[in-house]
N, C-alpha and C positions, 0 to 999 in steps of 0.2 A: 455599468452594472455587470458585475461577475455572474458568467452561466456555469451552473452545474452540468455536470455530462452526464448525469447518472438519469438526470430529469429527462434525457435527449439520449436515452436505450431503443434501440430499435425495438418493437412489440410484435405485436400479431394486430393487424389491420382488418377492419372489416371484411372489406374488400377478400383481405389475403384469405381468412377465416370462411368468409362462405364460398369461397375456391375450392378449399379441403371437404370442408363442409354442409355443402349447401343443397347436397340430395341425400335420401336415405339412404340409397345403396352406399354411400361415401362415409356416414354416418355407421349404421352398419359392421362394414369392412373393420373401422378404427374400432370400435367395440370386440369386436372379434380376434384384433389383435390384440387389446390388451388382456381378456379372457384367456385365450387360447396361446400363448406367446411362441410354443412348441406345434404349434397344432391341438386338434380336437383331444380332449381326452372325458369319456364319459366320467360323471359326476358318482354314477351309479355301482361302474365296475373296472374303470381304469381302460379300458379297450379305445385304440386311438384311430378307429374308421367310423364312418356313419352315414346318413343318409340325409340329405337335407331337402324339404319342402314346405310349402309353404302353406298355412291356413290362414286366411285372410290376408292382412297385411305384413302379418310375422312369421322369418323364418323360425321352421324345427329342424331339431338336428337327433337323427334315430341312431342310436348306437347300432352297430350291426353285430353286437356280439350277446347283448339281453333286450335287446330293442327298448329303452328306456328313452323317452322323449324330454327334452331340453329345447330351452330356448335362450337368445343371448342379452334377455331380460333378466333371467330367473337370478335371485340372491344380489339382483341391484337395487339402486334409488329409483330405477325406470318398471318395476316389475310392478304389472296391476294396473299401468298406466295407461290409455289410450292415448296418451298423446303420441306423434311420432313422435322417433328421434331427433329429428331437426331442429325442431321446438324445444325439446330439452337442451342440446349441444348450445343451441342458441341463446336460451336462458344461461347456462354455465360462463358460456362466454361474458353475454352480457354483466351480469352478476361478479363473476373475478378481474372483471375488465374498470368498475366501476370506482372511482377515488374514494366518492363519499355514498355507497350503498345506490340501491335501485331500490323503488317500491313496488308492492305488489300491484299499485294503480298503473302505474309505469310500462311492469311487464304486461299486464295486460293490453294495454295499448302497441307495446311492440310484439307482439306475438300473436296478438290477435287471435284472444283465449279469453274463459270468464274471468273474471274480479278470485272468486273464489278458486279455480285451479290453477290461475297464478299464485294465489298466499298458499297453497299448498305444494307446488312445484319449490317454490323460493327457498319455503322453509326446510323442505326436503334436502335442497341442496346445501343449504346453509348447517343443514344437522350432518351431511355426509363431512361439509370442508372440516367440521370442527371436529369431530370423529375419529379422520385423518390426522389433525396433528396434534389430538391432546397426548399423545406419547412420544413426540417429539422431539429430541434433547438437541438445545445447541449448543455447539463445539465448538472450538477452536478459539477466535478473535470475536467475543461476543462486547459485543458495547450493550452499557444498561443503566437506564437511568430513572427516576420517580417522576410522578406527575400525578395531578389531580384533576379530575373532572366533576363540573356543576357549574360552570361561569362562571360572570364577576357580579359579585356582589356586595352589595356593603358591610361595613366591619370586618373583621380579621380577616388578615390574607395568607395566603399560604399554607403552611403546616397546621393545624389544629383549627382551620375554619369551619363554620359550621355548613353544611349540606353539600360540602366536599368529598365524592369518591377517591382515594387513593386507588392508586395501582401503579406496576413497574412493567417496563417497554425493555424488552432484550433483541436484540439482533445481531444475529450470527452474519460474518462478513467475513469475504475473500481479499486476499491483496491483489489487487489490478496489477495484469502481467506487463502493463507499459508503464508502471512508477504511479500511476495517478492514485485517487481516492479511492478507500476500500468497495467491494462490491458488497449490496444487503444480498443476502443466499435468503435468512427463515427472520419471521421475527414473531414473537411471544409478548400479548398483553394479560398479564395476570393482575385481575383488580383483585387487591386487598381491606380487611375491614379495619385496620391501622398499621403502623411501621414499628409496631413492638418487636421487641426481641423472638419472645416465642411465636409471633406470627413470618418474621421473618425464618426462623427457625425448619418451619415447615416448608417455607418458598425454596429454599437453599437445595440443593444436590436433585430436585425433581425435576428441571428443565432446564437445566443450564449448565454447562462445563465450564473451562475457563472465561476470564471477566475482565474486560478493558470498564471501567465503572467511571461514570461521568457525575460528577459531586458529591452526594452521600457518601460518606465514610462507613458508612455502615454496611453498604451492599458490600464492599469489597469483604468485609468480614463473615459472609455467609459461608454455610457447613459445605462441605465439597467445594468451594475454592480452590482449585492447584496452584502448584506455584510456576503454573504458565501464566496463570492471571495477573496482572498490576491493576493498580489505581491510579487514576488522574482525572484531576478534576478539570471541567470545561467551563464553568461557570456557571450561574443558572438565570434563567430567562427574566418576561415581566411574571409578576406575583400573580398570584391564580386568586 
């Protein structure tokens, strides 16, 4: 049996993860860096010294030049929250580390938090990832190809079944620097409510740059295709 190496990428390890991450002050720091990437700069008035202390368990940071108070919550997913940061970094992890999703029963029990501030952390975070990349576009060497979701069921397969979601799977990929198989960089699931023309129409030029396209002939044909794009088809799988 042939092994993929793509399946066998080194990750980020539990272990390795709550190394980086596994106290607040660590937690923190990483926050801070990504806020602040130059250093402080108030929110307020631009001035880049401050004062930092603490109420309660969260640092503030005093501008010294209007004294305007901030914190490295404020205009996050984490602001309002009492949870630490640990708990969230953890949940983050958990949650983008996961193949087929985590539940909020789930978190709960690994975080050891209630039923209800996990479906609230969860969805928080699930509302920031998508946030993040609904403006997206991928470039370059995008592979893209259809697929339906609803199982198997009886009678008609495939294209035109009934309680079948359509939608299209794009992924942007790097050429591996030692000859091997492409690397996946981004990848875009856009469910559609059929593969009409004027539906496609709309999909075409909003997320996607050129197109390596795996069997439909018709994706190759969408609006903003370059002609860095080709078509080839790969064949297609068991019938949905």
């Amino acid at each position: 049996m042939s092994i993929n190496p793509i399946q066998f990428q080194r990750g980020l390890s539990l272990p390795d993860f709550l190394s980086q991450y596994g106290t607040e002050a660590q937690c923190e720091s990483a926050l801070e860096k990504v806020r602040w990437r130059d250093g402080f700069r108030c929110p307020q008035c631009g001035h880049d010294h401050c004062t930092v202390f603490r109420r309660g368990q969260q640092p503030l940071y005093q501008c010294s030049a209007c004294h305007h108070q901030t914190s490295l919550r404020v205009g996050t997913l984490f602001q309002a929250s009492k949870l630490p940061l640990t708990t969230w970094f953890l949940a983050i992890y958990l949650i983008t580390q996961a193949k087929n999703g985590v539940s909020a029963l789930e978190l709960m029990r690994s975080l050891g938090i209630s039923w209800r501030a996990a479906w609230r952390l969860k969805h928080k975070i699930l509302r920031a990832m998508q946030e993040r990349e609904a403006d997206r576009v991928l470039r370059g060497r995008v592979e893209v190809d259809d697929a339906y979701l609803g199982g198997t069921r009886s009678g008609k397969r495939g294209r035109g079944a009934a309680g079948k979601r359509p939608f299209v799977i794009a992924v942007e990929t790097r050429p591996d620097p030692e000859g091997g198989l492409p690397h996946p960089v981004y990848v875009r699931f856009d469910p559609l409510p059929d593969f009409c023309q004027t539906t496609l129409a709309r999909l075409g030029g909003t997320g996607i740059g050129c197109r390596y396209v795996d069997g439909l002939r018709w994706i190759g044909r969408l609006p903003g295709c370059r002609s860095a794009g080709h078509t080839s088809s790969a064949g297609g799988g068991s019938p949905a």
